[in-house]
N, C-alpha and C positions, 0 to 999 in steps of 0.2 A: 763381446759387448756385455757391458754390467749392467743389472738394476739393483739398487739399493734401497733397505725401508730403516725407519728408525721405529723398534719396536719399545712404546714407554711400560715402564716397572709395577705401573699399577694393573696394568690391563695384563702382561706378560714376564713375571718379575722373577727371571729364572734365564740363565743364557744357556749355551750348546752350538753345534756346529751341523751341518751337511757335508756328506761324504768328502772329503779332497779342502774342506775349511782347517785355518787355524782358531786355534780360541786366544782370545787376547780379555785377562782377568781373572778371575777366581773360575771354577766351577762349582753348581749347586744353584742353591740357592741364592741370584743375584743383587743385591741392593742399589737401589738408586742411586747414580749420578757416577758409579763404577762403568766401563766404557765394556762393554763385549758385543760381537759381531763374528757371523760368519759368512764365509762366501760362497759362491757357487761360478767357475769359472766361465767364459764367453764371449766371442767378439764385441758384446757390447754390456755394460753392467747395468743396471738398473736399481736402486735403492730404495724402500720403502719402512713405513711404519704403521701401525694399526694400532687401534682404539675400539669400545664397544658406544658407539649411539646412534647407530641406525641398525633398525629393521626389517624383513623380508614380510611382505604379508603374503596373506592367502585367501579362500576363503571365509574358511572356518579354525582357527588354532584353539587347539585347547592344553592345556597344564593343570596339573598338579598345583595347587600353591604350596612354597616350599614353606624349610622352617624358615625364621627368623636367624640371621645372622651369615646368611649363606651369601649375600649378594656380591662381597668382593672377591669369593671363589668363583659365584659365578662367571665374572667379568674376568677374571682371570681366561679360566675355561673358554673365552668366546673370544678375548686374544689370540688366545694360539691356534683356534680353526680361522680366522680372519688370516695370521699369516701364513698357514697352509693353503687357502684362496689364492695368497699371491703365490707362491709357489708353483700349484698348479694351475696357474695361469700361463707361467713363464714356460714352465714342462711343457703343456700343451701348443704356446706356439713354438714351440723348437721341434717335437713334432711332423706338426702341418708344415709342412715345405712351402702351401703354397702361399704362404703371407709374406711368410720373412725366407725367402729360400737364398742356401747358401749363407745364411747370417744365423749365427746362434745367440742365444740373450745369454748372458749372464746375470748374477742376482748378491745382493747381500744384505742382509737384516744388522740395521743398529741398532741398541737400544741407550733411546733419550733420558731414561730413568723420571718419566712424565714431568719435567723441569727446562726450565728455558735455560739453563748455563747448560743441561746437558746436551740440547737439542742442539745449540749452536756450534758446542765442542765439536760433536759426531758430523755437524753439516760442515765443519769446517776440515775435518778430517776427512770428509768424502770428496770432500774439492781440493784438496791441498797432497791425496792419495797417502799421507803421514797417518799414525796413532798419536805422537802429538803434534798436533799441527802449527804451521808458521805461517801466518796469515800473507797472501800473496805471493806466496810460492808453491809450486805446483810441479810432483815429481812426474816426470817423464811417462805415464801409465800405458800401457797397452794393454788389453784394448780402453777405449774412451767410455767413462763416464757419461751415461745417455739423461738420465732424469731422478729425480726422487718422488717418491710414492710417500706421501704423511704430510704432518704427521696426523692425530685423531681429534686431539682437543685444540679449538681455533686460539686458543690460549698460547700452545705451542708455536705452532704452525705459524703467528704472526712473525716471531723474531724470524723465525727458522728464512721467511718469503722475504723480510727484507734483505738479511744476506743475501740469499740466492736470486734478489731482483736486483743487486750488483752487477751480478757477473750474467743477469739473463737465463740464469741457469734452472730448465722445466723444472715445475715441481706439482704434482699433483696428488692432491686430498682427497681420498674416501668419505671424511666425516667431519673437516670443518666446515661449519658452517656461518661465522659471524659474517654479516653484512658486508664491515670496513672491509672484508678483504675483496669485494670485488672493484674495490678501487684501482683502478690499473696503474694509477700514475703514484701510489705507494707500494703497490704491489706490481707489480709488469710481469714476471714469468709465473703467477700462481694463478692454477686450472682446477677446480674440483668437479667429482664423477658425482657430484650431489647439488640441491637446490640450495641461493644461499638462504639464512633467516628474515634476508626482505620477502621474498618469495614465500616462504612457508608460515609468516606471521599474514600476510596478502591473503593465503589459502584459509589461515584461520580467521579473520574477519569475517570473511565472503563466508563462511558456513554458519558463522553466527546469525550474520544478514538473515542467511537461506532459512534457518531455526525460526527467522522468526521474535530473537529474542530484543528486547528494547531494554533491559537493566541490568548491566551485568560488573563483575568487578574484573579488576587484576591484577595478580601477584608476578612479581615479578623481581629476579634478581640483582643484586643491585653492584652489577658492573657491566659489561660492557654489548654483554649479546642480550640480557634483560632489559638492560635502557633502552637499546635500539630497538630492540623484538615489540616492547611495550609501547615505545614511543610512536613506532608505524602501526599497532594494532588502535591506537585510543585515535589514532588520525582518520583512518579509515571507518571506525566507529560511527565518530563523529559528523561524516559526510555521509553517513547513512544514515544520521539522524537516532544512534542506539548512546543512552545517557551512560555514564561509566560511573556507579557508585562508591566506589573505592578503589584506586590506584596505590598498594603497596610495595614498598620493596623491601627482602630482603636480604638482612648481610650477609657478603660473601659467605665471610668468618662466622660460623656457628654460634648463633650467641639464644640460650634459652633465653633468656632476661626477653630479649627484643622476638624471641617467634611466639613465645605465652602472650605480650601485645599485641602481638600481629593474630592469633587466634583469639581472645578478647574482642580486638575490634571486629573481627568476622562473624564471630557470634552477635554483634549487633547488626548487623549488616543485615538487609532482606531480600540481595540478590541471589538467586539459586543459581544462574552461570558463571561458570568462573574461569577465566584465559590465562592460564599459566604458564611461566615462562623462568623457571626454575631449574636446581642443578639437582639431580636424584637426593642426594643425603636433604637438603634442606624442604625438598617437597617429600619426603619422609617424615621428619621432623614437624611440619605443618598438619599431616595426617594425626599422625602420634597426637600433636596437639588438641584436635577437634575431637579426635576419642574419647582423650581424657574429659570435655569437656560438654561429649552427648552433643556434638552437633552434626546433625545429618540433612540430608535434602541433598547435596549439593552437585551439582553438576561440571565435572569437568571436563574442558575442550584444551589440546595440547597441540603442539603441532612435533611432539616424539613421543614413541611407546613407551618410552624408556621408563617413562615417570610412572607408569601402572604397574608395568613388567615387576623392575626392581623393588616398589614399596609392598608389594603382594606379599614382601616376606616381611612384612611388618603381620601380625598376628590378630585378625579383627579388621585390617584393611578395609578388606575385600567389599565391608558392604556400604566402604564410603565411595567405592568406585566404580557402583554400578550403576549401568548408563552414563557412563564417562566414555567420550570421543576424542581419538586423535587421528591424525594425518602420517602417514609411510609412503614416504616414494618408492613409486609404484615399479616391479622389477619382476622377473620371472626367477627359477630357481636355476642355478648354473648344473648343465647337463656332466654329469660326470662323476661333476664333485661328492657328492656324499660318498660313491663307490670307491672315492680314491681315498678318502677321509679314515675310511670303513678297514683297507688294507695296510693302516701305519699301525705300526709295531717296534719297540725299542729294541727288538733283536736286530732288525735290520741296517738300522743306525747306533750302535753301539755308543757311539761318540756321541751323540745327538741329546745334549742331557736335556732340552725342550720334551722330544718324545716322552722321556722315563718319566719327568714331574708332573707332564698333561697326566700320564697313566695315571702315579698313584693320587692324586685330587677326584680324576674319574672314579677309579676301582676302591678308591678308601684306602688301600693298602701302602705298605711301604719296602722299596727296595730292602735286600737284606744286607747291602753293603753302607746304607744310611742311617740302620738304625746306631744309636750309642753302643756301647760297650762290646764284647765278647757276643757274636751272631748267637741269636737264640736265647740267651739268655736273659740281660733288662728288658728286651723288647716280650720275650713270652711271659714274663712277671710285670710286665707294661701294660699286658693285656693287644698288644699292638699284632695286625694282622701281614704280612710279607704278600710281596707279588710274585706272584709262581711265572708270570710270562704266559701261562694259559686261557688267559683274560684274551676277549676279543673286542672289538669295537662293532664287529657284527649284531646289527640289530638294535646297537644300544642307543636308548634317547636322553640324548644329554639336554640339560635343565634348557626349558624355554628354546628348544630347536626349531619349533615349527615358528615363530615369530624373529628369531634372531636372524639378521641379516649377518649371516657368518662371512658371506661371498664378496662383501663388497670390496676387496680390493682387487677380483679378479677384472670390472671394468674399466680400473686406474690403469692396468698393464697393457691389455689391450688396446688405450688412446694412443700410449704409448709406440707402440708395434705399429700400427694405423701409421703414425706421423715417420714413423721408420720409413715405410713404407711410399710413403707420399712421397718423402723428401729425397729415396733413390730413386723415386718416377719421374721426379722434377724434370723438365723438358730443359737444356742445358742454352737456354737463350744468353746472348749479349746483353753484357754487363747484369744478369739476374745474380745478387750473389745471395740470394735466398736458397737456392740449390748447391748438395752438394753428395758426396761420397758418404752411404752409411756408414761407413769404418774410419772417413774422417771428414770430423765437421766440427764446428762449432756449436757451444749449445746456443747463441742467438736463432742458429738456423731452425735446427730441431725444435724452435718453441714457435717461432712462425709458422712451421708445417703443422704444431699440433694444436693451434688455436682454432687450424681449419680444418679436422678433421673429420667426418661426417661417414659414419656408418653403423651396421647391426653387430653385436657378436654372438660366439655361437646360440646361445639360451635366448637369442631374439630381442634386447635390448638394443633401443638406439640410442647410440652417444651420439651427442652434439652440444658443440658451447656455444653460448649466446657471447657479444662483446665484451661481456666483464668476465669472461674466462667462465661463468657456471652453467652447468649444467640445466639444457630445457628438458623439463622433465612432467607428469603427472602424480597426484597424489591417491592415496585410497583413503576410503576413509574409513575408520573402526569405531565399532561399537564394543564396549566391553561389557561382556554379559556373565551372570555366575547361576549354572543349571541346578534342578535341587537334588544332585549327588556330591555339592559341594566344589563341583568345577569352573574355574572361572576362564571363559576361553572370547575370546573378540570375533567379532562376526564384520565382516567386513559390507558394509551395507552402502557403501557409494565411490562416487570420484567425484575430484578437483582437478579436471583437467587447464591448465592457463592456455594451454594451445588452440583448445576450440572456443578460448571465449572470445567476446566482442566488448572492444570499447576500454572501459577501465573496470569492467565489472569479470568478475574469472567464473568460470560456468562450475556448478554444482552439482553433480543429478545424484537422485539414490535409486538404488536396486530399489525400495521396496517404500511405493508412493505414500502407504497408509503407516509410515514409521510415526511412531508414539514417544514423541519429543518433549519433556518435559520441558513447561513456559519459565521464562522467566523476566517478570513487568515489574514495575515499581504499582502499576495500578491494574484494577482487573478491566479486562478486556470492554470498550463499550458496544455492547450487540447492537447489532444492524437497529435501524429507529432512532439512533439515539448519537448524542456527538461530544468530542470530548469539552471540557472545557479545564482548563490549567489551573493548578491552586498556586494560589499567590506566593511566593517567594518558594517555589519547586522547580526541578527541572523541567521541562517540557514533557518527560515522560510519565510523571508525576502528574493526574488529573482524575477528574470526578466526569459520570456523565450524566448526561440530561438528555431528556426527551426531545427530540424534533419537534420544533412548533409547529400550528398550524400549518395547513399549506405545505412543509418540506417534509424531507422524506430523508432518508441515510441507507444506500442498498448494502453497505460494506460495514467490517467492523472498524472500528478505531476512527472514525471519518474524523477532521478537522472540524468539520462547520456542516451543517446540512444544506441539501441544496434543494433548487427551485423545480418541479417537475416539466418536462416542456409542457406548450400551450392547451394542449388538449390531454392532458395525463392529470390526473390528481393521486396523491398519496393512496395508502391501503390505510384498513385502518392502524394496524402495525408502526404505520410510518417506514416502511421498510422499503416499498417501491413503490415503482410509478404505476398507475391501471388507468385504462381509458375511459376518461369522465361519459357519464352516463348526458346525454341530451333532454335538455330539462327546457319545457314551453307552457304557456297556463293551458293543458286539453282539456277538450270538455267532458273526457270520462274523469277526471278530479274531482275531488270537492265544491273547490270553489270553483273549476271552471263551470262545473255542471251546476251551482246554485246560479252563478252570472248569466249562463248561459238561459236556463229555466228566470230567473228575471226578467230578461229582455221580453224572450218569447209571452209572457203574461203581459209585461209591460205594453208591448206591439198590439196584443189580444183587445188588453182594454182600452188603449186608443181609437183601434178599429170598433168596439163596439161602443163606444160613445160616438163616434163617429155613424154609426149603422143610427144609434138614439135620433140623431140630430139631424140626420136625412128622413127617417118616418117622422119626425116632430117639426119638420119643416114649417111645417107653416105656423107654428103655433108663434105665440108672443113673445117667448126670451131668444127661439132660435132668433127670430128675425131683429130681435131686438139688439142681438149680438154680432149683429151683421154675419150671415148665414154663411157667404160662399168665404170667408177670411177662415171662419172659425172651421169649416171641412177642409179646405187648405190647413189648418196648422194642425188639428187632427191628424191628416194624412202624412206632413212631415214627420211630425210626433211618433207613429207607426214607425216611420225609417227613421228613426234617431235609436229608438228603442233596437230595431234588427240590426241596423250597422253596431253597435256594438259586437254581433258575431262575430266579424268578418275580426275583430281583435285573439277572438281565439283561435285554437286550434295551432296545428305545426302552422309558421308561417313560412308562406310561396310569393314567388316574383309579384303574383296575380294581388293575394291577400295587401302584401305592400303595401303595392301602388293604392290601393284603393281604400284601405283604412284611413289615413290620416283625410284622403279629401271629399271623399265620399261625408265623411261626420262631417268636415267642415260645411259642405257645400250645402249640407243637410238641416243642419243647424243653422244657419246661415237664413236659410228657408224659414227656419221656427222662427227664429228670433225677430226676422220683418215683418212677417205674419203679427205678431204680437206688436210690432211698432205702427205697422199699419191699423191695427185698429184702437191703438191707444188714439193713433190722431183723428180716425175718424173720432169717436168720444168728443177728443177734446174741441172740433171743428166745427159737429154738431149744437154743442155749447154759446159755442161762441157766433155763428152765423144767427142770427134771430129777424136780421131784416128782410125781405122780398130783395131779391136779386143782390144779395152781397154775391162777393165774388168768393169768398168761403166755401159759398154752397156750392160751387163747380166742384170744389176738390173733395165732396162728399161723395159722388159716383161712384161707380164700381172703377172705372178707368185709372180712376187715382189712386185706391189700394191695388191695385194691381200691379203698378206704376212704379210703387216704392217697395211690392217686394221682389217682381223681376228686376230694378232697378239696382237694389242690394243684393241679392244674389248673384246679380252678373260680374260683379267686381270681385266677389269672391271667387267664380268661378272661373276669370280670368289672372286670380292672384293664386291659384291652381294649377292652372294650364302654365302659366311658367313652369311653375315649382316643377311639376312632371315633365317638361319639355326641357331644363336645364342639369336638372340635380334629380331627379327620382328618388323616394326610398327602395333600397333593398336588400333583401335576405342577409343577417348577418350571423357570423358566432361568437358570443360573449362569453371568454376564458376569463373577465377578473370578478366578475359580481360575484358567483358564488365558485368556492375555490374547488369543491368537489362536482360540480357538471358544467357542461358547457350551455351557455343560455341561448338559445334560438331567438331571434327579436328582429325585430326590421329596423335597420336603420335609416334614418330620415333623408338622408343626401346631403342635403343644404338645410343646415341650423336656422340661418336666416329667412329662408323662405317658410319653414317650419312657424318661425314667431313671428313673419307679416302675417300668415293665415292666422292663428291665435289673438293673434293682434286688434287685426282687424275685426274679428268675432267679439273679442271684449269690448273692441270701442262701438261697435254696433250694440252690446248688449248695455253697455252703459248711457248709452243714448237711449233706449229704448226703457230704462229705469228709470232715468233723469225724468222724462217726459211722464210717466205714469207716476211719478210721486209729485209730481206739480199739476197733476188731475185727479188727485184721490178728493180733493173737497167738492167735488160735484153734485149734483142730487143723485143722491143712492138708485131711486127709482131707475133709471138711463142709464146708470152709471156702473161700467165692468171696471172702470181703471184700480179701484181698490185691491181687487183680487190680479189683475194686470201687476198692479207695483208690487204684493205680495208675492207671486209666482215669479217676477224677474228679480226681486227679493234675494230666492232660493236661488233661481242660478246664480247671479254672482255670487252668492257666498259660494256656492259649491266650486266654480272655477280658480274663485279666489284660492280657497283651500288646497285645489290641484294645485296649480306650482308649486310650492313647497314642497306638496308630497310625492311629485312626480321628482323631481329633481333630486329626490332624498334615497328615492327606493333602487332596488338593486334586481337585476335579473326580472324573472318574472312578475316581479312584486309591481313593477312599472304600467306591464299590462293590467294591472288588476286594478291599481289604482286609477286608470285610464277612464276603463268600464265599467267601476262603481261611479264617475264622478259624468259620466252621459249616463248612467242609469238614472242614476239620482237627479240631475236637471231634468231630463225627459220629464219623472215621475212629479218633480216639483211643476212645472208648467203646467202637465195634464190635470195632477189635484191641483191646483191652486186656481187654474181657468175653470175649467170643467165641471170639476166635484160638485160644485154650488149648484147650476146650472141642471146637471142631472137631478141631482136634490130636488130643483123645483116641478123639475118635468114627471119625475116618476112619484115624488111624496107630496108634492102641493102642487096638484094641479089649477087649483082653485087660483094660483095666482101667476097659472100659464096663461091667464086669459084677458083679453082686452079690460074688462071691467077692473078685474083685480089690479091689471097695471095703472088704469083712472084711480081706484081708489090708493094708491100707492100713492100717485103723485098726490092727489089732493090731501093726506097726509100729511105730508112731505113741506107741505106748502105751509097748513096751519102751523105746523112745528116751527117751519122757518120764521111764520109771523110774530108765532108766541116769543120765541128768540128776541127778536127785534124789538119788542115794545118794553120785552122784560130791559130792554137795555137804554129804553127815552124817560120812562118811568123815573122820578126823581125819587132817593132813600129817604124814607121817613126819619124827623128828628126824635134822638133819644130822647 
């Protein structure tokens, strides 16, 4: 059995043979599109080719950065350990008996000469078992053609898969990567042992995401794996809401003209991340360009090492590329191999002109049978040094070993073996013709078996393909860092594993939580407090911010909009978050409650002691004058109009509630009859002047008494609803003031609220009416003037309350409550009273019977004088 690889000219550009091989072409040094291969004989062949663009990582790799100009020896040098990988892949299971027992591999390397006429040539040579080959015919081979292994650049590899998805015939890739090829229905038998570039541009979105960054650009090649690479990363972007400042391509074809524009336009650009999706030499070239041009900051995210690895030998690179991030799928080191790598030596393979060429590129030297002219001669005047053979491989670290994924073809072979394997286990059911004989089958079958293959190999790697033939795989993620001895080595500081993530989002984590990520915004970040707002014809990521108003709060950076705190939380002053509003009620350790409070109680004080005045002066002439038991009645209300104001301070209780709004009313209610009650008396008095008018009934005590339990009872009845339907109580008020919560009783019933009110004004307006249509009475008798004056004040002052009750907010309600029963109280008391006491304590002389005679008789000749002044006819001018 054979395996075949097709090894291209750029990466391996030298042919030779293994032991019992023919060489078909020149030997030496080989050139492109020239045909040589050799073989390795076995029940079953297997074919392969290698390229360098993938990676091994680790944790820590460090290098040297080399000179300038080394990179396509390097890539040489990393060819030919890649097809020593397959090699000892194939050695080792032939081996292990117990994979493939009884079946030996065979193997043989083409080389494509990295070109698609050559790649087809050789694929068509390998199917057709010719050197030149006759399309559709097919020599008789024993043993069978099992699969091809390549080739490296998806460039290739495309022709290579549509031939070979002809005939169905396996073919499996190390290192292409472009998208289209997991199209199965152009592609049907191509498998690769890697992620495609949907996948690995998926992983570099998601890390951007994970950064953090919202402005970024990207470059991007401008054929076939950059358009797609780009066109899936600006998609993903986008639905993550991260603005893309600049989308560049460029050409294939090297053209300075168009990368001095494309570094130009970078240099105006303000995005510091940048996703690239580039071919080595042109992201070289890109480097080169910003050097020349002093532009630094920049931050790159890749999803291959390749692009730092090789530009490193650009001179001055290095310090464009630190803290530059890329993506390596994720792999262990294959157990063996170095040791076996370690024991090649061109004595052993004499024939093997790959061994001699890898030497002298490694060792510098040169065979003595290569140099020009007569041995020893041009070359020692050449200055040129010969390889003694004494040269070991022991120990030696060839350029960029610790990052080079040298091995990767050893898990192409192994699918391989696997599907062997499978497909002689096949359980040999009716009509299955998906099974058959390893030593003879068809390759349909063998590709069946190796779509489904699903296992570890030795170094601990699981293969498995997902339904477009790739590889489910994880990423690592690198940091490249340069120490200050001049080293620049990648620190490997996470994963992208797509296996553990959920949904459409693929999971990120880093080793090292507190990683120092440079940003990268179109605008700086808006701190907590504060919320974006967009400038006008910008992208969305593109904005200014501004402070949280009043009232809202922003806990997080970058917030859209500010938001509302719940009901009982107000802002800090920050604006940053929510704190729990303080409870705010008028107490009377305050100011004002404690000035209101200290009101009342004076207020109360000197009711009672006019009241105390009026009971020791009992008997004198104005008490009784002012009808005694009315005026100690409205006193006594007076006293509780002025206290129930308390009952408004303080935290307010079920208790306080209930009883503030009816307690005043019921209170007031009280004053305010008292005072109508004896407006009427006044005016009753007045008007009764005959012996037995019936007036004079309703001047008794029985009748004031009559009209003010009479008024009062309807209030107290228009009460007793109000608390028997609707009650006030306890509430907490979240919108009057936005930083506390307001403690306040609410009323219950609005409408019972303003029948009580109501009924108070129309009671108080009645009892004005009446005392301003008895203010012309004779003064001597007469209290109505000071009546209409003192019910005056109250209605202005309730007047005044609506308005400002209705206006005020939070506590401000209670305040204006109990300034406007302070203030009526104090107008009734002074406006009745004042006078009264006046006469009692500073003019007694006219507490006294005589003094009220001679008043009236006053009173009398005034009103005569009046009268006559008015019959009196005007004398003529």
């Amino acid at each position: 059995m054979w395996l075949c690889s097709l090894l291209p000219a750029l990466t391996l550009a030298f042919t030779g043979s293994v032991p019992g091989a023919s060489l078909s072409g020149p030997t030496g040094w080989h050139l492109p599109g020239k045909s040589a291969h050799f073989n390795q004989p076995g029940d079953v062949v297997v074919g392969g080719s290698f390229s360098i663009f993938r990676f091994k990582t680790g944790p820590l790799f460090n290098f040297t950065v080399p000179p300038a100009g080394q990179a396509s020896v390097i890539m040489s040098l990393w060819g030919y350990r890649v097809a020593q990988s397959f090699v000892f892949a194939v050695e080792e299971i032939n081996r292990d008996g117990r994979l493939l027992p009884n079946l030996t591999l065979g193997f043989s390397i083409w080389n494509s000469g990295d070109s698609v006429a050559g790649a087809l040539h050789e694929t068509m040579a390998l199917l057709t078992g010719w050197e030149e080959p006759v399309p559709n015919y097919e020599c008789q081979l024993s043993p069978p053609r099992a699969a091809l292994v390549g080739d490296t650049r998806s460039a290739v590899s495309i022709p290579m898969a549509r031939l070979l998805g002809l005939y169905k015939f396996p073919q499996v890739s190390h290192s292409s990567t472009l998208a289209s090829l997991s199209d199965k229905t152009q592609f049907p038998s191509f498998l690769r042992t890697v992620a495609s570039d949907l996948t690995t541009s998926r992983a570099v979105a998601h890390l951007v995401v994970h950064f953090g960054w919202s402005w970024v650009g990207i470059l991007a090649q401008d054929d076939d794996y950059g358009q797609q690479s780009s066109s899936l990363v600006t998609q993903e972007l986008g639905e993550a809401g991260i603005c893309i400042e600049f989308h560049l391509y460029v050409p294939s074809q090297q053209s300075l003209e168009k990368t001095e524009a494309i570094v130009r336009e970078m240099g105006r650009c303000t995005a510091t991340g940048i996703v690239v999706f580039l071919s080595n030499s042109n992201f070289q070239l890109i480097l080169q360009g910003l050097l020349g041009h002093g532009i630094w900051g920049r931050v790159w995210v890749s999803g291959d090492t390749l692009h730092a690895v090789l530009a490193l030998a650009v001179p001055g690179v290095s310090q464009l590329l630190q803290s530059s991030f890329s993506l390596l799928q994720h792999s262990s080191q294959v157990l063996g191999f170095p040791e076996y790598f370690a024991r090649l030596h061109p004595a052993q393979t004499p024939e093997d002109m790959f061994t001699e060429r890898f030497w002298e590129v490694t060792f510098g030297c040169t065979w003595p049978r290569r140099s020009p002219g007569p041995a020893g001669e041009s070359s020692a005047a050449g200055g040129v040094r010969f390889c003694s053979g004494n040269e070991s491989l022991r120990g030696r670290e060839h350029p960029f070993q610790e990052v080079s994924k040298a091995d990767i073809g050893y898990p192409a072979v192994y699918s391989i073996a696997h599907a062997l394997q499978d497909l002689g286990a096949c359980e040999h059911e009716h009509g299955d013709r998906t099974c058959a004989d390893p030593r003879h089958f068809r390759p349909w079958q063998l590709l069946h078996s190796l779509r489904k293959v699903h296992f570890k190999t030795p170094d601990g790697t699981e293969i498995v393909f997902d339904a477009n033939g790739d590889m489910v795989t994880k990423y690592d993620i690198l940091q490249g860092q340069k120490t200050a001895e001049g080293l620049f080595h990648f620190v490997r500081i996470g994963v992208v594993n797509p296996q553990a993530s959920s949904g459409e989002r693929l999971m990120v984590q880093l080793m090292q939580e507190e990683l120092q990520v440079p940003s990268s915004a179109c605008s700086t970040s808006c701190a907590p407090g504060s919320s974006q707002i967009l400038r006008q014809g910008a992208p969305h990521c593109c904005f200014d911010c501004s402070p949280c108003p009043e009232g809202q709060f922003a806990d997080q950076r970058d917030m859209k909009q500010c938001l509302l705190c719940p009901g009982e939380q107000a802002p800090s002053q920050a604006r940053d978050r929510c704190l729990p509003r303080p409870e705010a009620f008028l107490a009377f350790d305050e100011p004002l409650g404690l000035a209101l409070a200290s009101g009342a109680l004076a207020l109360a004080g000197l009711a009672l002691l006019v009241l105390a005045l009026f009971v020791r002066h009992r008997a004198s002439a104005v008490v009784k004058a002012s009808n005694r038991a009315l005026s100690c009645v409205l006193l006594a209300s007076l006293a509780l109009c002025a206290l129930c104001a308390l009952l408004f301070l303080g935290r307010p209780s079920a208790a306080s509630c209930l009883l503030r709004q009816s307690a005043f009313a019921v209170v007031f209610t009280v004053a305010v009859s008292s005072v109508l009650a004896k407006t009427l008396t006044v005016v009753l008095a007045f008007r009764a002047t005959r012996p037995g008018d019936w007036l004079r009934v309703c001047l008794g005590p029985s009748a004031s008494t009559a009209v003010v339990l009479g008024a009062s009872s309807v209030q107290v009845i228009l009460c007793g609803v109000w608390l028997a339907t609707a009650p006030p109580f306890p509430d907490r008020d979240t919108a009057s003031e936005p930083g506390h919560i307001v403690l306040q009783c609410q009323e219950g019933s609005g409408a019972a609220f303003y029948c009580v009110l109501g009924y108070l004004g129309l009671l108080a307006g009645g009892t004005f009416s009446v005392a301003f249509l008895a203010r012309g009475l004779p003064a001597t008798f007469n209290e109505t003037k000071f009546l209409t004056f003192s019910m005056l004040l109250f209605c202005s002052v309730w007047t005044a309350f609506l308005p400002l009750y209705h206006s005020a907010r939070g506590k401000a309600t209670v305040a204006v409550e109990v300034f406007s029963i302070l203030a009526s109280t104090a107008g009734l008391l002074g406006g009745i009273f004042i006078p009264k006491c006046y006469i009692i304590l500073l003019r007694p002389e006219q507490n006294a019977l005589a003094g009220l005679r001679r008043g009236r008789w006053a009173e009398r000749e005034r009103q005569s004088e009046e009268l006559r002044s008015r019959r009196l006819p005007r004398p003529w001018p």
